[in-house]
PyMOL Python script that loads the backbone (N, CA, C, O; Angstrom):
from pymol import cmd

cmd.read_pdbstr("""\
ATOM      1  N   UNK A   1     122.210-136.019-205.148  1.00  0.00           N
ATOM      2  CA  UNK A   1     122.448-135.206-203.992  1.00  0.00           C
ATOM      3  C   UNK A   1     123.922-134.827-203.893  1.00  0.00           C
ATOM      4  O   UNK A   1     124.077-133.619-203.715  1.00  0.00           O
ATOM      5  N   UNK A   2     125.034-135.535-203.961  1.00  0.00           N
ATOM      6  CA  UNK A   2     126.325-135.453-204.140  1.00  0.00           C
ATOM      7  C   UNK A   2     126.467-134.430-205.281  1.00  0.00           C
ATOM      8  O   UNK A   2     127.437-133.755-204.936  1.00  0.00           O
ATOM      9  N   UNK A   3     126.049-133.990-206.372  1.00  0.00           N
ATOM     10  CA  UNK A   3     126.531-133.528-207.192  1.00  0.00           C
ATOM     11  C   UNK A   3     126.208-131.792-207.174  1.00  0.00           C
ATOM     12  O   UNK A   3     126.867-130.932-207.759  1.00  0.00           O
ATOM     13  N   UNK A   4     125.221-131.629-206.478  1.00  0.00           N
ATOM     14  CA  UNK A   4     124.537-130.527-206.269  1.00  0.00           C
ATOM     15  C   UNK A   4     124.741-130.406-204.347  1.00  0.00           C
ATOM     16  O   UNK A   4     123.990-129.665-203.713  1.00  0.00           O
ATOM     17  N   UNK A   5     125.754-131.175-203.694  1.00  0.00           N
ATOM     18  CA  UNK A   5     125.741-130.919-202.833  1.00  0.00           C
ATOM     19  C   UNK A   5     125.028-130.358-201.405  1.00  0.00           C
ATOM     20  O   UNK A   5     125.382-129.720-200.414  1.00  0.00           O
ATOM     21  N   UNK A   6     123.588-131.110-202.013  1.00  0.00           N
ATOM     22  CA  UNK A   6     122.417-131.304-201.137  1.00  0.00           C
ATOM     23  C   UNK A   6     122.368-132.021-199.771  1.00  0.00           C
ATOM     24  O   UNK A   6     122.775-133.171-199.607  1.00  0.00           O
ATOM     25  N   UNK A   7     121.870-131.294-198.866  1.00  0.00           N
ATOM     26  CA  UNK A   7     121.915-131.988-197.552  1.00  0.00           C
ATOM     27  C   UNK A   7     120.928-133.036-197.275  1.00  0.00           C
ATOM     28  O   UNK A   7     121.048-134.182-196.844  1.00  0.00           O
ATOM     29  N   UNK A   8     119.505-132.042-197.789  1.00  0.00           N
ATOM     30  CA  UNK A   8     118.330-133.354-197.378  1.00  0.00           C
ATOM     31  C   UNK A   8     117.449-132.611-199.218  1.00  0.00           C
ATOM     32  O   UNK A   8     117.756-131.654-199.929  1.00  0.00           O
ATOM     33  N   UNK A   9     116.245-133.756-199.331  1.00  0.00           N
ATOM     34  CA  UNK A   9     115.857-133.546-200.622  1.00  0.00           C
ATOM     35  C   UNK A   9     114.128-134.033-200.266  1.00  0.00           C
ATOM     36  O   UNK A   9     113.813-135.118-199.777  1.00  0.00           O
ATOM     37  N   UNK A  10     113.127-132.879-200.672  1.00  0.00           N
ATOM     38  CA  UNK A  10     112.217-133.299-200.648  1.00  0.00           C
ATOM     39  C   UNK A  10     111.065-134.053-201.664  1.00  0.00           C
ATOM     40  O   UNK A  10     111.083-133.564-202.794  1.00  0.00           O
ATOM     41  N   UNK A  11     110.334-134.858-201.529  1.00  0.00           N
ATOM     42  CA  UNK A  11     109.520-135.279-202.527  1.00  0.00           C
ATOM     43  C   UNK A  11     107.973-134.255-202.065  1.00  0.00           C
ATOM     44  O   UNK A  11     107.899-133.910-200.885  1.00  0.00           O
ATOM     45  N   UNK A  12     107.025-133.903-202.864  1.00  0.00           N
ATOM     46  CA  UNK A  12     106.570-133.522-202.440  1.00  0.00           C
ATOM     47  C   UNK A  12     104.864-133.234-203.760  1.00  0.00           C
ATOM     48  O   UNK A  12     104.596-132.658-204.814  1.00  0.00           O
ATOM     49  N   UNK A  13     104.327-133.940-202.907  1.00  0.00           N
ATOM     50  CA  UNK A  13     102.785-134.199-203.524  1.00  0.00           C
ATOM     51  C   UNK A  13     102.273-133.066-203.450  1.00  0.00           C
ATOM     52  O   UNK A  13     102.671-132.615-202.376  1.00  0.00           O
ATOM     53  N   UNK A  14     101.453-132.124-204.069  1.00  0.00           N
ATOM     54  CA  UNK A  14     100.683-131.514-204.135  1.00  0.00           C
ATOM     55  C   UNK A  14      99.596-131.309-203.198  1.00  0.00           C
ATOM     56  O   UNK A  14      99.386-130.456-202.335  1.00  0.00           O
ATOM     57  N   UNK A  15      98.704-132.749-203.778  1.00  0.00           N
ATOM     58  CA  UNK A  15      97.121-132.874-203.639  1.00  0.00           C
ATOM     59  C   UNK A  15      97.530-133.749-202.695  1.00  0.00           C
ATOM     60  O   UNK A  15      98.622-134.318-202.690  1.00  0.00           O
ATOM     61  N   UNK A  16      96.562-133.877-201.795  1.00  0.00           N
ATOM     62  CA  UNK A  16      96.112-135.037-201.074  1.00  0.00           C
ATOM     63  C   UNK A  16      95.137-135.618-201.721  1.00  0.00           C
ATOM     64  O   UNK A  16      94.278-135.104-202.438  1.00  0.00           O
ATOM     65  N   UNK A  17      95.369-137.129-201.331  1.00  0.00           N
ATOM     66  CA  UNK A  17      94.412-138.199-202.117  1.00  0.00           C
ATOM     67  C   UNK A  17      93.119-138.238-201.359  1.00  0.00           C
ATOM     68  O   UNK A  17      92.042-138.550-201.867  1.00  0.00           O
ATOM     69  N   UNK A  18      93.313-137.883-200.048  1.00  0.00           N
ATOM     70  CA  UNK A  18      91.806-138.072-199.694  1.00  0.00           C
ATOM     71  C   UNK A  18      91.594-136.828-198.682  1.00  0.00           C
ATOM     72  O   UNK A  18      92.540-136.218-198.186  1.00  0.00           O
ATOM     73  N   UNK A  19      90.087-136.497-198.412  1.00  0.00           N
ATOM     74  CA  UNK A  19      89.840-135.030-198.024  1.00  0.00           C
ATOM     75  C   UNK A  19      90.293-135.479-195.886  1.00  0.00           C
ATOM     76  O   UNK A  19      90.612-134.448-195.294  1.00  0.00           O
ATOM     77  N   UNK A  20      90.300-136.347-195.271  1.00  0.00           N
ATOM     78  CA  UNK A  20      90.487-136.619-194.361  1.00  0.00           C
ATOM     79  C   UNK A  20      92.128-137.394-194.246  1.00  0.00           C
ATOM     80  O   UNK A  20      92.314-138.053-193.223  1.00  0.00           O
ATOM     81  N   UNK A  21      92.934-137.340-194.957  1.00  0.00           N
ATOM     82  CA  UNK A  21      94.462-138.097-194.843  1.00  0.00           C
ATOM     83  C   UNK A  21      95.206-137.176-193.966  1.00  0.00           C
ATOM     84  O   UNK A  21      95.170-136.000-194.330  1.00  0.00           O
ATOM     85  N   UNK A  22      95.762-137.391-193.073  1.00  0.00           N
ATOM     86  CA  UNK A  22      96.665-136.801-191.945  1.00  0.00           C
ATOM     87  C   UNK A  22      97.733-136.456-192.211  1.00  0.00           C
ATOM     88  O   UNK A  22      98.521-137.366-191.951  1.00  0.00           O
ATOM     89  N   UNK A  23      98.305-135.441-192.680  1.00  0.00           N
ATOM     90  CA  UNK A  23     100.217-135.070-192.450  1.00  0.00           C
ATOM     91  C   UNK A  23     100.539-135.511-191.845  1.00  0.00           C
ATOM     92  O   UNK A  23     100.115-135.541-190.690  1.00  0.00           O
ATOM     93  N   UNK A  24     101.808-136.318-192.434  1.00  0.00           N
ATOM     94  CA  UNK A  24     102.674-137.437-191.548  1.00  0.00           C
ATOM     95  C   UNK A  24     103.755-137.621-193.193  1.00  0.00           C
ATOM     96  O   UNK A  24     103.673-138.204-194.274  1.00  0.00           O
ATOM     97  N   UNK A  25     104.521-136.887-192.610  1.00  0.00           N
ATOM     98  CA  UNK A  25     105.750-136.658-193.803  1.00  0.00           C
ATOM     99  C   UNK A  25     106.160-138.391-193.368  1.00  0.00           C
ATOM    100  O   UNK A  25     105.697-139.077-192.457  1.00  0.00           O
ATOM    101  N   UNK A  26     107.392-138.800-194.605  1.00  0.00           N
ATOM    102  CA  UNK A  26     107.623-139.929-194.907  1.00  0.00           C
ATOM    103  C   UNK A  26     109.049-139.984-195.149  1.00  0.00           C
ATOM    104  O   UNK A  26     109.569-139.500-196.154  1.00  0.00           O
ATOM    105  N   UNK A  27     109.855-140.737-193.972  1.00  0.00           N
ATOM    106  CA  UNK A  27     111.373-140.466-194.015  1.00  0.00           C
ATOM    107  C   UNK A  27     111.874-141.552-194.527  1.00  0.00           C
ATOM    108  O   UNK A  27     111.323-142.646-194.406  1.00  0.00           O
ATOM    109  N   UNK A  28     113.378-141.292-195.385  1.00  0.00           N
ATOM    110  CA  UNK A  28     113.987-142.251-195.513  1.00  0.00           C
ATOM    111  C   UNK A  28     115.252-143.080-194.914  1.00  0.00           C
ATOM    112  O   UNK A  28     116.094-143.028-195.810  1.00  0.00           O
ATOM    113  N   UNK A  29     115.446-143.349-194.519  1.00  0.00           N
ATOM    114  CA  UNK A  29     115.996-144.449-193.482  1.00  0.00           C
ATOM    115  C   UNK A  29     117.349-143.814-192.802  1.00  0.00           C
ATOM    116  O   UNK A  29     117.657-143.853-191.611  1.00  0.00           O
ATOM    117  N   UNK A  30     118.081-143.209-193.907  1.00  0.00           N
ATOM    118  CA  UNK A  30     118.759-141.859-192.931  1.00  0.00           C
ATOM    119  C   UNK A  30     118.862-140.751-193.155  1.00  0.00           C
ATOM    120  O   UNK A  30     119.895-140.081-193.167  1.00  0.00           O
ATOM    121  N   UNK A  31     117.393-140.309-193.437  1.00  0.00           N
ATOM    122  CA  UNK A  31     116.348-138.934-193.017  1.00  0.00           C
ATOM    123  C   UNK A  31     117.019-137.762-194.140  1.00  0.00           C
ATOM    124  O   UNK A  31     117.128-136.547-193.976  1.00  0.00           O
ATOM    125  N   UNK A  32     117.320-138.395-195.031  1.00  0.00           N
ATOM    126  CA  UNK A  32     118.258-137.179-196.422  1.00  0.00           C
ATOM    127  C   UNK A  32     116.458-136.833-197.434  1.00  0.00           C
ATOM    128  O   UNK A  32     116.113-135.683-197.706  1.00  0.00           O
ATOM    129  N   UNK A  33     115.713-137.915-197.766  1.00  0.00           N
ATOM    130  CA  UNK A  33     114.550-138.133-198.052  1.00  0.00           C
ATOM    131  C   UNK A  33     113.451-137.732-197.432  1.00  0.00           C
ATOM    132  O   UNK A  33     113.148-138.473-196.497  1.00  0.00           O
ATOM    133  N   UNK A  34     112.685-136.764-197.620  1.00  0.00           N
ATOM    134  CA  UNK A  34     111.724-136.520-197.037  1.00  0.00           C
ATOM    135  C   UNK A  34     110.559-136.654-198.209  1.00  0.00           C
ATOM    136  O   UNK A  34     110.576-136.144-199.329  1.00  0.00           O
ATOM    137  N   UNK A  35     109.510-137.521-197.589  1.00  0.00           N
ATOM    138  CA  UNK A  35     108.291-137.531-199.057  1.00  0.00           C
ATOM    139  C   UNK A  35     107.116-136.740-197.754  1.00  0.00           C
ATOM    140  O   UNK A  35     106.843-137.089-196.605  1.00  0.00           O
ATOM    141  N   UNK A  36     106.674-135.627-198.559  1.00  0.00           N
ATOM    142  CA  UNK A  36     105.485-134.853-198.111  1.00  0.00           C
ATOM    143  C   UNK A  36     103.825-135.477-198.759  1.00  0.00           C
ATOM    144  O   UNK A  36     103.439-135.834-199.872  1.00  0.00           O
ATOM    145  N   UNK A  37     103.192-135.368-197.430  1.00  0.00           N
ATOM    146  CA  UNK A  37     102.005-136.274-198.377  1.00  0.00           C
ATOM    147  C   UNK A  37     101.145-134.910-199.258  1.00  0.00           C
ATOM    148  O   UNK A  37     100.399-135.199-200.194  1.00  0.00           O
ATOM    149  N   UNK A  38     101.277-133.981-198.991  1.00  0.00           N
ATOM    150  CA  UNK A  38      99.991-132.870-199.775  1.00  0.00           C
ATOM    151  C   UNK A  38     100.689-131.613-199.365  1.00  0.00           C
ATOM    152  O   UNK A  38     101.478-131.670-198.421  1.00  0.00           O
ATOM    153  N   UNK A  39     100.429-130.259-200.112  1.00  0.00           N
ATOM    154  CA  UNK A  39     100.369-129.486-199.734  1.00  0.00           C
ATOM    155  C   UNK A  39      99.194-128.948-199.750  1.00  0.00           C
ATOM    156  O   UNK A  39      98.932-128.009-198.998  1.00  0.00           O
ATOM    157  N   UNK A  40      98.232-129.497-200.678  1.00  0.00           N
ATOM    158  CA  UNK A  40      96.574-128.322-200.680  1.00  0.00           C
ATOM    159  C   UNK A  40      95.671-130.074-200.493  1.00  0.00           C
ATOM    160  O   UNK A  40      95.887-131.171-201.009  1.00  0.00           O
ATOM    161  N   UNK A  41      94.657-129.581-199.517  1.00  0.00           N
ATOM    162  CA  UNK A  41      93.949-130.545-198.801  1.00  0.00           C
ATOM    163  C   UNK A  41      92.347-129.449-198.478  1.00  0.00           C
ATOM    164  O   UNK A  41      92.202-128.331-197.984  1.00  0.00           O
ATOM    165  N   UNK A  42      91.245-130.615-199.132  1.00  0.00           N
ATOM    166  CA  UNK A  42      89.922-129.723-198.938  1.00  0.00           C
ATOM    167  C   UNK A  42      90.148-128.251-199.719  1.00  0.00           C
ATOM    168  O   UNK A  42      89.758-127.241-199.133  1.00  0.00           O
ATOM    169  N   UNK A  43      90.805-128.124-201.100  1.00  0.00           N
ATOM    170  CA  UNK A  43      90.470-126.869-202.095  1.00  0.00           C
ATOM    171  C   UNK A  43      91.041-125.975-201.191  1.00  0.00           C
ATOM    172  O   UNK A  43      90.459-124.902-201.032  1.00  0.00           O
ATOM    173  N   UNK A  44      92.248-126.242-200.454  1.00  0.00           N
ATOM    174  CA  UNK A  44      92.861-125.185-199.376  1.00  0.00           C
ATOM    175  C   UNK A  44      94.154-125.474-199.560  1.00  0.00           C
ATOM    176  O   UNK A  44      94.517-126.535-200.068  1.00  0.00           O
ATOM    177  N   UNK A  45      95.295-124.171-198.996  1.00  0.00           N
ATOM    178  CA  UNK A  45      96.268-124.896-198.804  1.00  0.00           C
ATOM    179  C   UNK A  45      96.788-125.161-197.165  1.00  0.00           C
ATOM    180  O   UNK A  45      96.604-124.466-196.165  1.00  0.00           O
ATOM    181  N   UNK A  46      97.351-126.176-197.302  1.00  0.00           N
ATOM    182  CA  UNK A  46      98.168-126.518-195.447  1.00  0.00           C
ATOM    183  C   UNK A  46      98.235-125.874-195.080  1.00  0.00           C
ATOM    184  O   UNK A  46      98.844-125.083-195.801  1.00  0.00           O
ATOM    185  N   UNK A  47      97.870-125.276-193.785  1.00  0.00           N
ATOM    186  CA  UNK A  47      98.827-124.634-193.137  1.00  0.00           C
ATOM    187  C   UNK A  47      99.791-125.162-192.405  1.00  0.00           C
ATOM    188  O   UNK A  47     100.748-124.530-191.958  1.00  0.00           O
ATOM    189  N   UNK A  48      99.488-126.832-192.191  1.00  0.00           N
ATOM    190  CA  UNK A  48     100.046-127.432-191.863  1.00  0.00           C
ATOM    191  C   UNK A  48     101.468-128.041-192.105  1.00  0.00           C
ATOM    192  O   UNK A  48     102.444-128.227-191.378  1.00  0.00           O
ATOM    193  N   UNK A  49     101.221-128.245-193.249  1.00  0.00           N
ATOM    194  CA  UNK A  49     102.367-128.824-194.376  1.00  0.00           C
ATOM    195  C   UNK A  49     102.981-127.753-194.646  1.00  0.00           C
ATOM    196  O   UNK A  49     104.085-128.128-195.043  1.00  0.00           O
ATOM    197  N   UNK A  50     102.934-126.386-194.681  1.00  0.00           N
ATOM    198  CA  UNK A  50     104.001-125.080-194.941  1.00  0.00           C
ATOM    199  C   UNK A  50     104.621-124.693-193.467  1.00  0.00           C
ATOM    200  O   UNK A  50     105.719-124.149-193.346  1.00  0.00           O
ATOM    201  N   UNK A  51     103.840-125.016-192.453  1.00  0.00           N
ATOM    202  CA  UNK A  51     104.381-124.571-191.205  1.00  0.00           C
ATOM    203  C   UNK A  51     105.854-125.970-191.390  1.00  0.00           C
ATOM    204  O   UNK A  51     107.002-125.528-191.331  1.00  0.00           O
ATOM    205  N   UNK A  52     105.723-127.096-191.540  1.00  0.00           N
ATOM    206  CA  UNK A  52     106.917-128.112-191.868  1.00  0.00           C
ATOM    207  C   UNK A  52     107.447-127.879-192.143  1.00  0.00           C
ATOM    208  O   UNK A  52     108.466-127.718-191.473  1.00  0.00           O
ATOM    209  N   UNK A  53     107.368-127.439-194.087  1.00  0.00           N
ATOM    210  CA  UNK A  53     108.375-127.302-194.662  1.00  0.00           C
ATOM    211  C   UNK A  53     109.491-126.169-194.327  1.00  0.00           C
ATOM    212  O   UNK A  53     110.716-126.100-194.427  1.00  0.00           O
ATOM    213  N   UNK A  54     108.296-125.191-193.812  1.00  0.00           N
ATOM    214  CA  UNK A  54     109.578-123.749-193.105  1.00  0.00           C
ATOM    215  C   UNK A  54     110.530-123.885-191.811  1.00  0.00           C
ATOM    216  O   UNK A  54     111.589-123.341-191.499  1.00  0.00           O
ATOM    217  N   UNK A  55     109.816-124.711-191.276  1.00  0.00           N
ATOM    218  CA  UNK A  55     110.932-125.611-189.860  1.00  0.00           C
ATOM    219  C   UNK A  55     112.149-126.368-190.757  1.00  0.00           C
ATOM    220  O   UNK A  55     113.366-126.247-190.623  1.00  0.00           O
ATOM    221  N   UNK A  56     111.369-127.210-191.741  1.00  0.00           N
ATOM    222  CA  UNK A  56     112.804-127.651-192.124  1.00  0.00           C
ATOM    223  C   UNK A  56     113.743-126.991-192.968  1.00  0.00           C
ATOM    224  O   UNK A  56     114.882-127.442-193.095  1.00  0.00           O
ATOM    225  N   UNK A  57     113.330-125.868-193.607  1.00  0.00           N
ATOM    226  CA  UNK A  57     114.308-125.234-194.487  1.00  0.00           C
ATOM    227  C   UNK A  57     114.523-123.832-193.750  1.00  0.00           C
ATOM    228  O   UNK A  57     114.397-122.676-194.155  1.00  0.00           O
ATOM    229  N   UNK A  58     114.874-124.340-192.582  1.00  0.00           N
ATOM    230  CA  UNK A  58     115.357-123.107-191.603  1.00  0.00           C
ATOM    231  C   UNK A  58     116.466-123.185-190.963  1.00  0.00           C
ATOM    232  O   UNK A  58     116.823-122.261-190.232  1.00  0.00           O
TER     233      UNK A  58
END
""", "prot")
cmd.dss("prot")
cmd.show_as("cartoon", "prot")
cmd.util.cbc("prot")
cmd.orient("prot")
């Protein structure tokens, strides 16, 4: 992150592991880390998980 002078950095899963798992992003302790659980859930994609990511990269 220092070298590329990054503020925050996301991890970010694809798939969801299961067809009922809830968005509930996953912070790291002083919030530079963000782990996303899915972006495509039920052969769809989020709308959920893109409405996030565009709040945070705004």
């Amino acid at each position: 992150m220092t070298e590329i002078n990054a503020q925050k950095v996301f991890i970010i899963n694809i798939l969801a592991d299961a067809d009922d798992r809830v968005f509930n992003p996953i912070f790291s302790d002083n919030n530079q880390i963000i782990r996303i659980p899915f972006l495509c859930q039920n052969n769809k994609i989020s709308q959920e998980a893109l409405n996030y990511l565009f709040k945070e990269l705004n």
